[in-house]
N, C-alpha and C positions, 0 to 999 in steps of 0.2 A: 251131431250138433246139439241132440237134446241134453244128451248128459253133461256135455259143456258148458250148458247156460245154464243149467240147474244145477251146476256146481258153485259159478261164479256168483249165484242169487245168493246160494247159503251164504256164501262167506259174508257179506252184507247185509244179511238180515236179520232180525234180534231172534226171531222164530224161527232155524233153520226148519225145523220139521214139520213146519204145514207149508212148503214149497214146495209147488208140483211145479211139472211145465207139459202141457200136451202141445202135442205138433200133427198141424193136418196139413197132409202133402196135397198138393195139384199138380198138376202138369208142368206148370211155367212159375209158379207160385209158391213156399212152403210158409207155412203160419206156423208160428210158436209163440205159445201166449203162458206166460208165467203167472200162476196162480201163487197168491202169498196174502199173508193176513193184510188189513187196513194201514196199519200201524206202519210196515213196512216199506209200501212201494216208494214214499218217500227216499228210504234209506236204498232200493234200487235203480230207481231214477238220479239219484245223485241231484247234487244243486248246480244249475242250469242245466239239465239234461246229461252231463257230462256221462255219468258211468252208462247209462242206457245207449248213447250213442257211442262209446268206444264197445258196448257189446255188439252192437249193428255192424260196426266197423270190420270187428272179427268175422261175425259170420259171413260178413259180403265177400272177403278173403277166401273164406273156406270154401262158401256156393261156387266162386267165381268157376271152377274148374266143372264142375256140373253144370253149367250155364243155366242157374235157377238163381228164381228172387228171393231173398229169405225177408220177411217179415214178423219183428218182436215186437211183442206187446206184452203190456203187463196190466193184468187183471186181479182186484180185489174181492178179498171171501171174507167172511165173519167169521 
């Protein structure tokens, strides 16, 4: 799921190559928080939330069979 979200950032972002994305797993829980310049999250959050929530929509799809919660976030770096 990491390399999925961090494909779909690039395509969106003006800077693909300072997009990272780390994922920390839990138990019941997985976090992945996309790291990308200032300038960007705008352009991955989409206007009204849109692209960021069809990204949650996918991975809740794909956790669904694992029976974990996946949690995206996107987080800015200089």
């Amino acid at each position: 799921m990491k390399d999925l979200v961090e494909q779909i950032a690039r395509r969106f972002a003006d800077h693909p190559d300072r997009i990272s994305v780390t994922e920390i797993v839990g138990r019941q829980t997985d976090l992945l928080e996309v790291h990308c310049n200032n300038g960007d999250i705008g352009r991955i959050i989409g206007r009204n939330g849109k692209t960021i929530s069809a990204m949650r929509v996918i991975l809740n799809a794909l956790s669904s069979k694992s029976k974990k919660r996946v949690v995206l976030e996107v987080v800015g770096k200089e």
